[in-house]
KOLDREN-999759 format. One record per residue: x, y, z of N, C-alpha, C in turn; residue in three letters. Coordinates in steps of 0.001 Angstrom, whole numbers, padded with zeros to 6 digits, always signed. Layout:
BEGIN
XYZXYZXYZALA...
This chain:
BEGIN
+111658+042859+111062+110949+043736+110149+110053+042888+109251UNK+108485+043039+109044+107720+042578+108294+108271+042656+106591UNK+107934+042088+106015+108019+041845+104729+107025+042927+103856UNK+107579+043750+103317+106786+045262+102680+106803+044969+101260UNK+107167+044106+100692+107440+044274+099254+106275+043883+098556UNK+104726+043698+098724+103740+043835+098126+103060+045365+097809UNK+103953+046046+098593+103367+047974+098582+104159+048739+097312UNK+103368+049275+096834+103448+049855+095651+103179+051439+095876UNK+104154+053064+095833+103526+053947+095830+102153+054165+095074UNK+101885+055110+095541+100038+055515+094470+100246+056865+094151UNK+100442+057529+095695+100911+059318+095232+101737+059826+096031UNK+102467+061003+095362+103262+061836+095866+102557+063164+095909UNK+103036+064001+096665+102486+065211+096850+102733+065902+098090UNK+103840+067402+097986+103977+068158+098821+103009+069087+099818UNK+102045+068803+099587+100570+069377+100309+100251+068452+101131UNK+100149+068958+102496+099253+068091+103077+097572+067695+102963UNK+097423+068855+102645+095922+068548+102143+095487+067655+101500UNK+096679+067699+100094+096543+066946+099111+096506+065115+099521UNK+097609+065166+100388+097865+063571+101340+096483+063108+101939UNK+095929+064301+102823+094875+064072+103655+093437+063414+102802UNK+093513+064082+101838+092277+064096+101171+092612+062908+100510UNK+093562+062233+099711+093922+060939+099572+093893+059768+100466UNK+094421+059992+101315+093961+059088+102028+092437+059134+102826UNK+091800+060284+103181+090286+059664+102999+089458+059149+101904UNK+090371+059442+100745+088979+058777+099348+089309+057668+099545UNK+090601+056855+100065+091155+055468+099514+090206+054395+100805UNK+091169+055230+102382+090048+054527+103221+088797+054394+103380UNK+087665+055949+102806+086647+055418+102535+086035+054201+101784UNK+086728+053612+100852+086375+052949+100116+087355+051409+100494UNK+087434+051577+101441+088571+050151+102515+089692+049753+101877UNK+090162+050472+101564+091847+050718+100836+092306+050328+101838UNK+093629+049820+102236+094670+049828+103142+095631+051020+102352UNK+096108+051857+103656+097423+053068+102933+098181+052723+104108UNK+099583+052414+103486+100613+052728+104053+101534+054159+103965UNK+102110+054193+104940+103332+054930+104683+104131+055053+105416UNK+105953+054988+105200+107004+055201+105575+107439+055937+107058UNK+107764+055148+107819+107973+055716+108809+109377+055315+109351UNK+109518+056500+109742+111166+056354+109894+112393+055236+110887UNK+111502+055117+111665+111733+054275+112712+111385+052708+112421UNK+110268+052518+112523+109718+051582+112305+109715+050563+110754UNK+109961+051475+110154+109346+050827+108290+108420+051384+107674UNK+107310+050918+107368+106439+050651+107200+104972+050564+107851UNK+103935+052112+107780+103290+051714+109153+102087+051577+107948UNK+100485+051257+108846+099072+051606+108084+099190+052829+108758UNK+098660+054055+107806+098419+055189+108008+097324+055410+108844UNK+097122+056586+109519+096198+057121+109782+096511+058533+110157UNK+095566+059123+110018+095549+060823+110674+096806+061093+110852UNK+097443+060714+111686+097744+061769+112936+099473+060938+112155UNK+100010+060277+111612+100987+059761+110832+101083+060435+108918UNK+099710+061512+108721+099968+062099+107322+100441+062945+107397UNK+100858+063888+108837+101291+064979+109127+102576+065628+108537UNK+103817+064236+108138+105028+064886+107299+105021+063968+106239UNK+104267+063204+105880+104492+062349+104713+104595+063192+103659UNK+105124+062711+102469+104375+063240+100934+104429+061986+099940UNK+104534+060801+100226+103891+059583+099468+103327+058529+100374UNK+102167+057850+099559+101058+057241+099986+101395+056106+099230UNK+101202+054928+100072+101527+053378+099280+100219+052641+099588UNK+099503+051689+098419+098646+050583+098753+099344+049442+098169UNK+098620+048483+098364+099454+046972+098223+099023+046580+096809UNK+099684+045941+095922+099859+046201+094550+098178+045447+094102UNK+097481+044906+094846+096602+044384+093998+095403+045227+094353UNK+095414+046044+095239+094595+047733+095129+094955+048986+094782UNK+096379+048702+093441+096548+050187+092817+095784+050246+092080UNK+095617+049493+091500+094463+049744+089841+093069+050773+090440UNK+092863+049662+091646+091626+050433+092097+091425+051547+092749UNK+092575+052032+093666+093280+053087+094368+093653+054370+093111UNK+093855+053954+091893+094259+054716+090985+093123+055634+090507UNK+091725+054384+090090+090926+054770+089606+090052+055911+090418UNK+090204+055404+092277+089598+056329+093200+089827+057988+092904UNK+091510+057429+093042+091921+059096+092938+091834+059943+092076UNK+091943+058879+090756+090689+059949+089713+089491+060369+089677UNK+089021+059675+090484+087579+060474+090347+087284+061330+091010UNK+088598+061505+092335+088514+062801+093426+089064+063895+093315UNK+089586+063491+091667+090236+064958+090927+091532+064855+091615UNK+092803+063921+091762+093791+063880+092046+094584+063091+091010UNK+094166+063056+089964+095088+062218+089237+096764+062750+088761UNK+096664+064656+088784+097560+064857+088646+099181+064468+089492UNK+098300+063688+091005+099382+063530+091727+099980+062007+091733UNK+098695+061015+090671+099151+059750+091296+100195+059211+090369UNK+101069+058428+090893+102555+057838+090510+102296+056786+089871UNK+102964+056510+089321+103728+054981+088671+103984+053922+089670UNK+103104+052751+089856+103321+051237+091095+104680+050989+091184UNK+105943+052163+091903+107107+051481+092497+107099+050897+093216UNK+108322+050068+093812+108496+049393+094766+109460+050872+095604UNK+108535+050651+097103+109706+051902+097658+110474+051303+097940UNK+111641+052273+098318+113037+052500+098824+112792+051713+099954UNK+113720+050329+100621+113941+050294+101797+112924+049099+101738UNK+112760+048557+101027+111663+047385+100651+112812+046497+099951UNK+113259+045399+100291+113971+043982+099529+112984+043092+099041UNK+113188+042597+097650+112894+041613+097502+112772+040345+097405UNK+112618+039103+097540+112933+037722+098180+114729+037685+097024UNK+114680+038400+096086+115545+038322+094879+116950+039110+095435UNK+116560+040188+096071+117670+040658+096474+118073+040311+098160UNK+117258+039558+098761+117638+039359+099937+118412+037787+099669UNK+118165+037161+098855+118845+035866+098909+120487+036487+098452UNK+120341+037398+097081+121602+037862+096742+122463+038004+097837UNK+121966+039275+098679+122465+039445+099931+123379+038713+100719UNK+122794+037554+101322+122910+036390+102068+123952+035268+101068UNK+124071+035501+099837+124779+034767+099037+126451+035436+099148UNK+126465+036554+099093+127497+037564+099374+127834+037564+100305UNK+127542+037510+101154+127769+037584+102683+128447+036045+103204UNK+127967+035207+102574+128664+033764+102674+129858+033982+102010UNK+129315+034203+101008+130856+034537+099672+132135+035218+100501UNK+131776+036569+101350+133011+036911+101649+133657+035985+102565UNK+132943+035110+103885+133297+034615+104334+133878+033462+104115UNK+133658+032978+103097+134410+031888+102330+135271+032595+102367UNK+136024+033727+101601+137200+033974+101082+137950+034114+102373UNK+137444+034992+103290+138257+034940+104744+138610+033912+104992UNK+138241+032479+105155+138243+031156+105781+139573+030808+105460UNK+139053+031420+103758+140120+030311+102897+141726+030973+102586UNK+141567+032558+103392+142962+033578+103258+143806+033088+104781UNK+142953+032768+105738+143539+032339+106815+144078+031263+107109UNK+143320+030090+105890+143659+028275+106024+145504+028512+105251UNK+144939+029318+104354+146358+029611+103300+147158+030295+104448UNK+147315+031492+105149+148662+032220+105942+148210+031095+106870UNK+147862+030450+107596+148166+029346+108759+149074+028404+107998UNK+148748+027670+107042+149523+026685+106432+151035+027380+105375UNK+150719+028761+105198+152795+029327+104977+153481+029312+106032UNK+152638+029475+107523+153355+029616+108774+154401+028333+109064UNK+152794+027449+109119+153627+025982+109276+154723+025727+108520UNK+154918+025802+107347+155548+025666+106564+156874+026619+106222UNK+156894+027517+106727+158031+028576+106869+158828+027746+108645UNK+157628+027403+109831+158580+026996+110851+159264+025803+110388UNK+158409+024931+109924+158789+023625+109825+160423+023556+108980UNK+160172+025023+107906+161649+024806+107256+162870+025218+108041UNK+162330+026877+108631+163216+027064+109899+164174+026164+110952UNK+162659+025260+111848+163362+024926+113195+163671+023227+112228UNK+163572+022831+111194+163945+021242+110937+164860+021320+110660UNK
């Protein structure tokens, strides 16, 4: 999976129209729009992919300008606040991740070194 965490929503909106017409003011003006696709991640939009969307993402250093577009196309009531979407990690939480994931396995290592060595130590008192 590509690395998504430079995409920032721009708008939400239950209309398709409303989507459609957003994403032609943005690509007219050579915006990149993403949006969420279920399978995949993360696709570049086009047509025939606005059909069930209802949020539109550009990459954070064309919201300002993506923002300003959609105001002037009389959509401002729909455009959002620059989140990071859902389903996007950041280098911050993927190291966490990977830190945890060692972590448990340490503890496994170290629950099994411990019951291997009571074993020994229970036969050794047994059969000596």
């Amino acid at each position: 999976m590509n690395n998504f965490e430079f995409l920032r929503t721009i708008l939400y909106s239950d209309s398709s129209e409303v989507i459609l017409q957003a994403y032609k003011s943005l690509s007219n003006e050579g915006l990149e729009v993403y949006v969420e696709d279920s399978l995949n991640g993360f696709k570049l939009a086009d047509e025939s992919l606005l059909v069930e969307q209802q949020t539109l993402m550009v990459p954070l250093a064309d919201w300002f300008v993506g923002k300003e577009i959609l105001e002037n196309a009389g959509l401002s009531d729909y455009v959002t606040e620059p989140e990071i979407p859902e389903g996007v990690q950041s280098e911050v939480e993927k190291a966490r991740e990977q830190y945890f994931k060692k972590r448990k396995w340490t503890y496994i290592e170290t629950a099994v070194i411990i019951v291997v060595a009571m074993l020994y130590y229970f036969f050794k008192v047994i059969f000596h």
